[in-house]
N, C-alpha and C positions, 0 to 999 in steps of 0.2 A: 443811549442804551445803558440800562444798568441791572443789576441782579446778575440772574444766570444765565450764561450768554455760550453757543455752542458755533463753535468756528472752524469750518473746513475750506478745502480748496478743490476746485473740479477744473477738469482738463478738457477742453469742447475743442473736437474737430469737425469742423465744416465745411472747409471744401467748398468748392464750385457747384454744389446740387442745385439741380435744374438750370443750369447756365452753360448747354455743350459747347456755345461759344468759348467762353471765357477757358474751358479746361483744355480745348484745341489750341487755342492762343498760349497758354501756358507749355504744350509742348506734350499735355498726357493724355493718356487713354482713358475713354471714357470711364464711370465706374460699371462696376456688373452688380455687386452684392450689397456690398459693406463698404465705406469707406474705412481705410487703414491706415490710422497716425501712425507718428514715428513712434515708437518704443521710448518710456521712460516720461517723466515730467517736461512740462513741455516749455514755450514763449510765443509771446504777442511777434516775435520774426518769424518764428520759424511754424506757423498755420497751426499752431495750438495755443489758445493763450486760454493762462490759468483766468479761472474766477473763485477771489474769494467771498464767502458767504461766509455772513454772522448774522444768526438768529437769538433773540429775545426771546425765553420763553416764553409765555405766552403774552408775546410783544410785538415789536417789532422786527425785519427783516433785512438788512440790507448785503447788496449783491455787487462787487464793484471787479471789474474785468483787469487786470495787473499785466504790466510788459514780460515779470517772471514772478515767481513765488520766490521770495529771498528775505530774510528778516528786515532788511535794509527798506523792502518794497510795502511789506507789512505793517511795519510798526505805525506807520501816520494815518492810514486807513485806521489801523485798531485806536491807536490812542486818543483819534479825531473823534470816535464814534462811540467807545467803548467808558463809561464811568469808571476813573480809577477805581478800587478795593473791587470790580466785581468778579464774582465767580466766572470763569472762563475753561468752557471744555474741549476737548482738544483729542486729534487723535497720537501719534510718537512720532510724527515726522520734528525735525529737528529746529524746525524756523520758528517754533511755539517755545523753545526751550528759553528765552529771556522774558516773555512772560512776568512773572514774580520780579525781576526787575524795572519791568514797565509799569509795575504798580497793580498790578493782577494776581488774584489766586488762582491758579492752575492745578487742574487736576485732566489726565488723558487716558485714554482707553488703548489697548495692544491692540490694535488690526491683526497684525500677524499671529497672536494666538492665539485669533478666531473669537476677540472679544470683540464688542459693538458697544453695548451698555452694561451697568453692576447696579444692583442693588445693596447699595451700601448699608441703606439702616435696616434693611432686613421687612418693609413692610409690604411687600410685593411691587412695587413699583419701581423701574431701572433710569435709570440718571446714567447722564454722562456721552 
């Protein structure tokens, strides 16, 4: 992959659904609604494991399921897959923060101040 590349990480809880066996053998009660991860970022131990995702703009995709999200767990995924010099977007979680020493341009968007994408050059269209 190379050019402009948009990199996140998603947290999948799944659970026992449709298997009441297996959730009786585990010792829980069945679900009613929703299932309910633990609070907070998750692991491949503990029945949440992250997947990071890196998209290609209009490229390719790829999807790879990680024990944790940790710069340590990232870096060989990205560097493996990712063309040095390329632009790399990002949201402010902290694991994106050596980036630029991986050999990447980084640029991220605030989640918390309700940013998602910017139009930087002002032509109507949002990057990032």
């Amino acid at each position: 992959m190379s050019g402009e590349i948009e990199a996140d990480e998603v947290y999948i809880v799944a659970g026992h659904k449709g298997l009441p066996a297996e959730v009786a053998k585990a010792g829980r009660k069945g679900r009613r609604r929703r299932l309910k991860g633990k609070r907070g970022r998750g692991t491949l131990a503990g029945d949440k494991p992250p997947v990071l995702g890196l998209l290609q703009r209009d490229g390719e995709v790829v999807i790879r399921m990680l024990p944790n999200v940790q710069q340590l767990t990232i870096q060989p995924v990205i560097t493996c897959t990712v063309a040095p010099g390329s632009q790399v977007y990002t949201d402010e979680y902290d694991i994106y923060d050596r980036l630029p020493e991986w050999g990447y341009h980084h640029k991220k968007v605030n989640h918390s101040a309700g940013e998602y994408a910017r139009d930087e050059d002002g032509d109507g269209f949002l990057v990032g």
